[in-house]
C-alpha positions in Angstrom: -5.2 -32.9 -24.6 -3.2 -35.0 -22.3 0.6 -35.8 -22.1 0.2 -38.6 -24.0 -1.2 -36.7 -27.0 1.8 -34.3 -27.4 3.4 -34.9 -30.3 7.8 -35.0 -29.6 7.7 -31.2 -30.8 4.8 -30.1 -28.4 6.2 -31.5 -25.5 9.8 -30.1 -26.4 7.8 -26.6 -27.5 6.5 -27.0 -23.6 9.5 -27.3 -21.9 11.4 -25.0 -23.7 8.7 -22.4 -22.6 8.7 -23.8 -19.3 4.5 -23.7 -19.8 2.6 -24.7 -16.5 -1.2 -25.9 -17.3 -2.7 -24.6 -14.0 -6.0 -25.5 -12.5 -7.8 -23.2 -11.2 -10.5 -24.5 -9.9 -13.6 -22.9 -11.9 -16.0 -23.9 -13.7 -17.4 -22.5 -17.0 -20.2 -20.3 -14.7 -17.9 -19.6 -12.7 -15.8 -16.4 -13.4 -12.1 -15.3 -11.2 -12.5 -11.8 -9.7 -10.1 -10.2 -7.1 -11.1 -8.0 -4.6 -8.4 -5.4 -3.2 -8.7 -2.5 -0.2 -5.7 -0.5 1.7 -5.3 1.2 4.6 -1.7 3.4 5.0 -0.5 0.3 7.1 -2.8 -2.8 5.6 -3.5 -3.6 2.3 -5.3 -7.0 1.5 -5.9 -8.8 -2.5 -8.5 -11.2 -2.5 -8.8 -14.1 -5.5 -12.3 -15.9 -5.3 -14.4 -17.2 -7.8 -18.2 -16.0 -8.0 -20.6 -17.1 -10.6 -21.4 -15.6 -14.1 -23.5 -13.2 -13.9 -22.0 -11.8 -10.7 -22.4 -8.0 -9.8 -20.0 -5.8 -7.4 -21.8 -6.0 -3.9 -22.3 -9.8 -4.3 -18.6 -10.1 -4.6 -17.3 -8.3 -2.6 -19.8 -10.0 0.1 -18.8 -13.3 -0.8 -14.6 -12.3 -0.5 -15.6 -11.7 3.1 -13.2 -8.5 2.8 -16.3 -6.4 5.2 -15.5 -8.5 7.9 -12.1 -7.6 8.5 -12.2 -3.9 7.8 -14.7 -1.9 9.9 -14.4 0.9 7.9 -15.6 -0.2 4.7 -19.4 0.7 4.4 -20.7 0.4 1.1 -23.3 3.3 1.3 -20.2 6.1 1.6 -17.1 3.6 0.2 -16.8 4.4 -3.7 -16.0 1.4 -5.6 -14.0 0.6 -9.2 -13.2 -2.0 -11.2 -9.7 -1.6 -12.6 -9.3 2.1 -11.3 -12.5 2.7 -13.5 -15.5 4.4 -11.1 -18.8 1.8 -10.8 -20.9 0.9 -9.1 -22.3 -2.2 -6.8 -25.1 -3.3 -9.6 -22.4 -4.0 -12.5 -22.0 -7.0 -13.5 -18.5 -8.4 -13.2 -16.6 -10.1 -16.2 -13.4 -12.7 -15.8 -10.2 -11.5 -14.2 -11.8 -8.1 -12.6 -10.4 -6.2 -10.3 -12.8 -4.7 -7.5 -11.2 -1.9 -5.6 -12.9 -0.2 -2.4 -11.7 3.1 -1.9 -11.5 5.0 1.1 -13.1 8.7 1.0 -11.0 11.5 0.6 -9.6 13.2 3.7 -9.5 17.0 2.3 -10.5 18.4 -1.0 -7.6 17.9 -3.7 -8.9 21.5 -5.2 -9.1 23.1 -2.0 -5.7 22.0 -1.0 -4.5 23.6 -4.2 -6.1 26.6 -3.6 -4.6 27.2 -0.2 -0.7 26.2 -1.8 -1.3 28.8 -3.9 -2.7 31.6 -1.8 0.3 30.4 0.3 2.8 31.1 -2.5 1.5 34.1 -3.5 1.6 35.4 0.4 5.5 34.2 0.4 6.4 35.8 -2.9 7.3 32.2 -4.6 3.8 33.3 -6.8 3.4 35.7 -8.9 0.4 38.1 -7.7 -1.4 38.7 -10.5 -0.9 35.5 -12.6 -0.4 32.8 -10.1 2.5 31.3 -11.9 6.0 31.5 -10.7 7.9 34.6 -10.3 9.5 36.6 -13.4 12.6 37.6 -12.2 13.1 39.9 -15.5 9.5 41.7 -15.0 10.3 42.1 -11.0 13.4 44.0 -12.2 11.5 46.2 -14.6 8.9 47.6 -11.9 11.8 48.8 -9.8 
């Protein structure tokens, strides 16, 4: 429908909304995906369009985004769509996200495991249940 179409009401409906029609340059087999990594100091969000039909490790080849990361290898890199785990052979749908996450540095349960031996060791732990300290059962045993 162009300009010339809108009725008095639509086009005061339009501006009162302050609606923008944007083109964005697709086409109807053509879907808009973004593809996203970070580093601690370097984070970059990629837009491009890929056709229908799509899957993850054609996108994120096409966005280019291996090229200017080194570390990213898909073969050890997990990847996610929307912070949901998947994986390279899904198919992508309109306005997807593809993340590329880095692998874990340590352990998140092993790092718990060694705050809470710590704890216990500095008396901020209870001994027995792990929780924190019961000042009223501490005063009991003495």
């Amino acid at each position: 429908m162009s300009d010339n179409n809108l009725t008095t009401d639509d086009q005061k409906n339009n501006e009162s909304n302050n609606i923008d029609i944007i083109d964005l340059g697709k086409t109807v087999e053509e879907i808009l995906i973004e593809v996203v990594y970070g580093l601690p100091h370097q984070q970059k969000l990629l837009a491009i369009t890929v056709k229908l039909g799509a899957t993850v490790e054609q996108a994120i080849n096409q966005s280019g985004i291996l090229t200017m990361f080194d570390g990213i290898d898909l073969a050890v890199n997990k990847v996610g769509i929307w912070n949901r785990a998947a994986k390279l052979a899904d198919e992508l749908q309109d306005l997807d996200r593809i993340e590329i996450y880095r692998p874990l540095i340590a352990d998140p349960k092993e790092v718990r495991r060694r705050r809470a031996e710590k704890a216990k060791e500095e008396g901020r732990a209870d001994k027995t249940t792990g929780g924190r300290v019961n000042p009223l059962r501490s005063k009991q045993e003495k």
